[in-house]
N, C-alpha and C positions, 0 to 999 in steps of 0.2 A: 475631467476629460470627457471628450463627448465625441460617439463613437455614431456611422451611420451601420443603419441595419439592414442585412444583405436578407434574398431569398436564399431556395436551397438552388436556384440557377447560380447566384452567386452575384445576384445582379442588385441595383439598390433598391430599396423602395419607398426611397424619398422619408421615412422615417430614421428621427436621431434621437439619442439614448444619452443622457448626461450620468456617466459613472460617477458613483459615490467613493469621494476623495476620503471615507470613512474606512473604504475598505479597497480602492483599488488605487488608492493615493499615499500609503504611509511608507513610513521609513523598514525594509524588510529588518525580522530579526532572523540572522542566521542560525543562532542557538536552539530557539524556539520550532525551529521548522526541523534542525536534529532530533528534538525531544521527542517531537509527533511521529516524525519519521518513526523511531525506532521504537515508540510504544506499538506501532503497527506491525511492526515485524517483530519483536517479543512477541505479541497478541497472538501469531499464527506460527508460532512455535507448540506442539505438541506436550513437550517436557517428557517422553514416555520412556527416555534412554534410560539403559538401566545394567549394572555390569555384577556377576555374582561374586560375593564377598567368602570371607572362611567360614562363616556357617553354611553357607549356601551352598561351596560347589561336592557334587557327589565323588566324594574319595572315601578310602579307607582311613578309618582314627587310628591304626595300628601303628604302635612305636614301630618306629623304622629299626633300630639298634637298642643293646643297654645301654645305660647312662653313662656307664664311666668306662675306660681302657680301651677304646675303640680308636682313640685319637684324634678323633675326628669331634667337630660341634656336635651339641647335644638337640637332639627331634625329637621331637613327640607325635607329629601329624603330616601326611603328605600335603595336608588342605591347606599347608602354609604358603605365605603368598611370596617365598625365596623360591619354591618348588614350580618347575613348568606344569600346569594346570591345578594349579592351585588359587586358592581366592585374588580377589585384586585390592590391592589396596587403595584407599578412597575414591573407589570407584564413582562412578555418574550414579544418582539415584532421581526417580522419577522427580518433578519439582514443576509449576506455576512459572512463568516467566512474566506473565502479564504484568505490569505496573500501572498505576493510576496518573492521571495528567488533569488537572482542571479546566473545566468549558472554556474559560477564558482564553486559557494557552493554549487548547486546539483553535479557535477561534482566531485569537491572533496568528499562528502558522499559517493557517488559510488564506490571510487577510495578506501576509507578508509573500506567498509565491503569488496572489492574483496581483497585486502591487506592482509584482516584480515583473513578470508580464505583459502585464500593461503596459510599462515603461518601455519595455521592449516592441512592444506593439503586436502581441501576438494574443492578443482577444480580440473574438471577433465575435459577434452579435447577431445571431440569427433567426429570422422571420421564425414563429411554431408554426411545426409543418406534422404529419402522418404520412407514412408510405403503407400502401394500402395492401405492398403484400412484403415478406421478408425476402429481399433479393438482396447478394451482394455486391452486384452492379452498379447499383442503385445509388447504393453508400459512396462507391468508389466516386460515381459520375460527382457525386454529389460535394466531396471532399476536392476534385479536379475544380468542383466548379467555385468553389472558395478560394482556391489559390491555397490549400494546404497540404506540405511537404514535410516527412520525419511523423515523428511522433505527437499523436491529436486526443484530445478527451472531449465530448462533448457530451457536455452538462443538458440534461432534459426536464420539462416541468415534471410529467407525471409517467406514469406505467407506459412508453411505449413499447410495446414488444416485439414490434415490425423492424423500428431501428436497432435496436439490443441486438436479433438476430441474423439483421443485415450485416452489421458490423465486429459481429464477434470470430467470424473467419479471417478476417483482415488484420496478421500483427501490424503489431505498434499502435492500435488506434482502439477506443474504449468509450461504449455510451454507459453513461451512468445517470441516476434519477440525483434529483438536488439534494436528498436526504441522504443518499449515500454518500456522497464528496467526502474523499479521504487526502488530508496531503499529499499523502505515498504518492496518490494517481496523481496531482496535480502535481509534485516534482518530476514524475517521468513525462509528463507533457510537454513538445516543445510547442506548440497551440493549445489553446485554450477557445473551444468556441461555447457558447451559451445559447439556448432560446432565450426568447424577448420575457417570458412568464418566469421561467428558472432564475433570469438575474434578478428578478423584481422580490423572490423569497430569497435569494444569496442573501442580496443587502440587505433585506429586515432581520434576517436573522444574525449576520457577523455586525452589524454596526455594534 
C-alpha cells in the first residue's frame, strides 16, 4: 500500500511511502489483539484490595453463652464471619494480576490493528516536524489541518516534548514515542497518524 506524505499544513509534499505488507497488510487476529489488550489492563491493576478475615477483625474472643441448654446454636467468638462485623469469608487478599505475553504475540496485535486501519484508510503519514513551543492551538490547527476527526494517536520518532505537551489537554487524542506503542492506545484510535522516521523503526521492528 503506498501512502503520500502530508506536512503539518496538511498539504502534500510530493513524497510517497510504500507500507510494508509485513505489517500493515496481514490478516487481523482478533484473539491476539484481546490478549494484549487485557495484559495491559491487568498490568495497571494495583492488586492492593484487601478485606479482614477472623483473625484479623478487632472483637472480643468471649464465648457469647454456655454450650449447652440455651437452645440456641453454639459460639465461641463474635469474630465469626455469621456475626455483623465479624471476619469475611474469602475475602480479596492483595495479589499480582500482571501475566506474561510473548514479543511475538504483542508484535503481531500491533501488526493486526495497524493492518486493520490501513484497510480502512485511517493512517496517515506525516512529514517530522518540532513545534518550537508547547501551545494547544497548535496541535488543534494541526489535527484540522489533516482532516482528523474522533479519536487520533500520533506515533513520534523521538523525545518531542513541545507535541506531548501540546496535545495532552486535548481528549481523545495522544502523542506517544515509537517505543511506547501499546495496542491499548492503538485500539482506542480511530486515526492513526505516524512521522515519516517513526514508521521507518515501526516496520524494522514488527516485521
Amino acid at each position: 500500500m503506498e501512502l503520500k506524505v502530508v506536512n503539518k499544513e496538511g498539504k502534500e509534499t510530493g513524497k510517497k511511502v510504500t507500507l510494508s505488507s509485513e505489517v500493515f497488510g496481514i490478516e487481523p487476529n482478533e484473539h491476539v489483539i484481546w490478549l494484549d489488550v487485557k495484559q495491559y489492563l491487568a498490568n495497571q491493576r494495583q492488586g492492593t484490595h484487601k478485606a479482614k478475615e477472623r483473625a484479623e477483625v478487632s472483637r472480643t474472643g468471649k464465648k457469647l453463652h454456655r454450650q449447652k441448654g440455651t437452645g440456641g446454636a453454639r459460639h465461641g467468638s463474635r469474630r465469626s464471619p455469621i456475626f455483623v462485623g465479624g471476619g469475611t469469608i474469602f475475602g480479596p487478599r492483595p495479589r499480582n494480576y500482571s501475566f506474561k505475553l510473548n514479543k511475538k504475540v504483542k508484535a503481531l496485535a500491533k501488526k493486526s490493528i495497524l493492518s486493520e486501519r490501513a484497510k480502512e484508510g485511517k493512517v496517515i503519514v506525516v512529514e517530522d516536524f518540532a513545534l518550537e513551543a508547547p501551545k494547544t492551538k497548535d496541535y488543534v490547527s494541526f489535527l484540522n489541518s489533516v482532516g482528523v476527526n474522533g479519536k487520533s494517536i500520533f506515533v513520534v520518532d523521538g523525545n518531542e516534548n513541545n507535541l506531548y505537551k501540546s496535545a495532552r489537554n486535548i481528549p481523545k487524542t495522544l502523542v506517544t514515542e515509537k517505543n511506547e506503542l501499546s495496542t491499548y492506545d492503538l485500539v482506542n484510535a480511530e486515526n492513526i497518524l505516524i512521522s515519516e522516521n517513526a514508521l521507518a523503526h515501526l516496520e524494522s521492528i514488527l516485521k
